[in-house]
C-alpha positions in Angstrom: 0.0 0.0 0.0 2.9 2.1 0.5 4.1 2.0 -2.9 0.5 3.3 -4.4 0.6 6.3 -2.4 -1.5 5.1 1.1 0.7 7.3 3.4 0.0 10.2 1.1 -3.6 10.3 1.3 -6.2 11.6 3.3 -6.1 10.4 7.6 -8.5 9.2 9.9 -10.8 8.1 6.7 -12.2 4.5 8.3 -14.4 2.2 6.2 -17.8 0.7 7.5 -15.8 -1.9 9.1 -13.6 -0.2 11.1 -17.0 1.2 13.1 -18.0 -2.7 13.5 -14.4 -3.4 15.1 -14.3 -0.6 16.9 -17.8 -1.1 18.6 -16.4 -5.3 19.2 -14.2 -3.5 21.4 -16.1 -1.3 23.3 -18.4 -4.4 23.5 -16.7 -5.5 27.0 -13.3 -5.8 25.2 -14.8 -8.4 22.5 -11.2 -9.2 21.0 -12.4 -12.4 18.8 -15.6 -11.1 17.9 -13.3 -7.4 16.7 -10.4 -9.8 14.9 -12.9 -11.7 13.4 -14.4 -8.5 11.5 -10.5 -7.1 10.9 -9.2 -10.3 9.2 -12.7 -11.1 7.1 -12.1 -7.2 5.9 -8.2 -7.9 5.3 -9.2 -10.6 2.8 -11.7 -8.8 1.4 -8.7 -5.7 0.9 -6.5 -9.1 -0.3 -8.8 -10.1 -3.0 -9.2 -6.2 -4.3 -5.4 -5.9 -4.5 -5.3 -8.8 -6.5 -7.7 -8.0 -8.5 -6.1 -4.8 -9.4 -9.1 -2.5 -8.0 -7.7 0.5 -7.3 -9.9 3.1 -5.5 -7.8 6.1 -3.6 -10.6 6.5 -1.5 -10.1 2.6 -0.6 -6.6 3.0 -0.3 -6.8 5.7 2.3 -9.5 3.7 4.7 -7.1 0.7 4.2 -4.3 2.5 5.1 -6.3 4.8 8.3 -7.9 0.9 9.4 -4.7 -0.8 9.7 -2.5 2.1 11.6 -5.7 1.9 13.8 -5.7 -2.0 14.3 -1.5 -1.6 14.4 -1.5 1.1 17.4 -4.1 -1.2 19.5 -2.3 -4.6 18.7 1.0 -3.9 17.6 1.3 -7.1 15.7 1.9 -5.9 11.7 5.4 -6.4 11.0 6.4 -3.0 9.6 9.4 -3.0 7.3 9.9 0.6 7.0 9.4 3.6 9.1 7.5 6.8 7.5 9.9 8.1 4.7 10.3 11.9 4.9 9.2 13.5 2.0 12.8 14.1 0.5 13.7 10.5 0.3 10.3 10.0 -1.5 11.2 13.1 -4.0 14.5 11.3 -4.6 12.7 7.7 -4.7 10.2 9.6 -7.3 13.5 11.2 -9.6 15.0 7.8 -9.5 12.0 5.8 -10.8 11.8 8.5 -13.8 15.8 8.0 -14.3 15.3 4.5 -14.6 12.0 4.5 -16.6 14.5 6.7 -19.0 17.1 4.4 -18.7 19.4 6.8 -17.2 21.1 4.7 -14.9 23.7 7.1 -14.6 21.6 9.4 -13.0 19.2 6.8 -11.3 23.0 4.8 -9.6 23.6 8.8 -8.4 20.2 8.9 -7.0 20.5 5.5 -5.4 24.2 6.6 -3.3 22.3 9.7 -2.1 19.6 7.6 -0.6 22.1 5.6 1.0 24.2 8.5 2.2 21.0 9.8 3.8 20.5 6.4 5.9 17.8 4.9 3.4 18.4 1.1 1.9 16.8 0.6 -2.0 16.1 -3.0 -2.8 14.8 -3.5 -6.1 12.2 -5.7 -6.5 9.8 -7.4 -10.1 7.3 -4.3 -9.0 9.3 -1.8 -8.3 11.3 -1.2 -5.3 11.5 -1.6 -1.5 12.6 1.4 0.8 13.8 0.8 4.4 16.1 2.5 6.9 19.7 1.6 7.7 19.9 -0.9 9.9 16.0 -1.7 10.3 
């Protein structure tokens, strides 16, 4: 979700089912009942991304849901921290190098990154952004 933009969109945008979970809680802390709801609207979110169904305003309840479920739980593995904007401008410049197959430019791009603290692996979809030692 990352790589299509989540963390860029709009906050605190929940979908129907994030009410539902929410109210499972407040139910006398009704943790099955509330996991039950998260995981049968994860695979629902599973089978869209699959599917290549790709609705910004999906994206950004996705995206508010599961920083929600992750700051109760603390459970999804998170392989990156929140990438400051000027590591995403230089991510965004080196996608375009490459796309222009300037791999001059795009190899300059990459050592700037690193020099900044940010590891690029790149991946069959794209790439894979993560901190220095994380």
């Amino acid at each position: 979700m990352l790589e299509k933009g989540a963390d860029l969109l709009e906050d605190n945008n929940y979908p129907k089912e994030y009410y539902d979970f929410i109210d499972k809680l407040d139910d006398d802390l009704d943790t099955p009942a509330a996991l039950a709801i998260f995981f049968k609207w994860i695979r629902m979110q599973n089978e869209k991304l699959e599917n290549k169904i790709q609705d910004p305003n999906a994206l950004s309840q996705a995206w508010s849901f599961l920083l929600a479920f992750d700051s109760i739980f603390g459970i999804i593995k998170s392989e990156s921290e929140i990438i400051p904007n000027e590591i995403k401008k230089l991510l965004e410049k080196r996608k375009v190098s490459r796309k222009n197959k300037d791999w001059d430019m795009a190899d300059q791009i990459r050592k700037e990154i690193e020099n900044r603290g940010w590891i690029i692996e790149d991946i069959g979809t794209g790439y894979r952004v993560k901190k220095q030692g994380s």
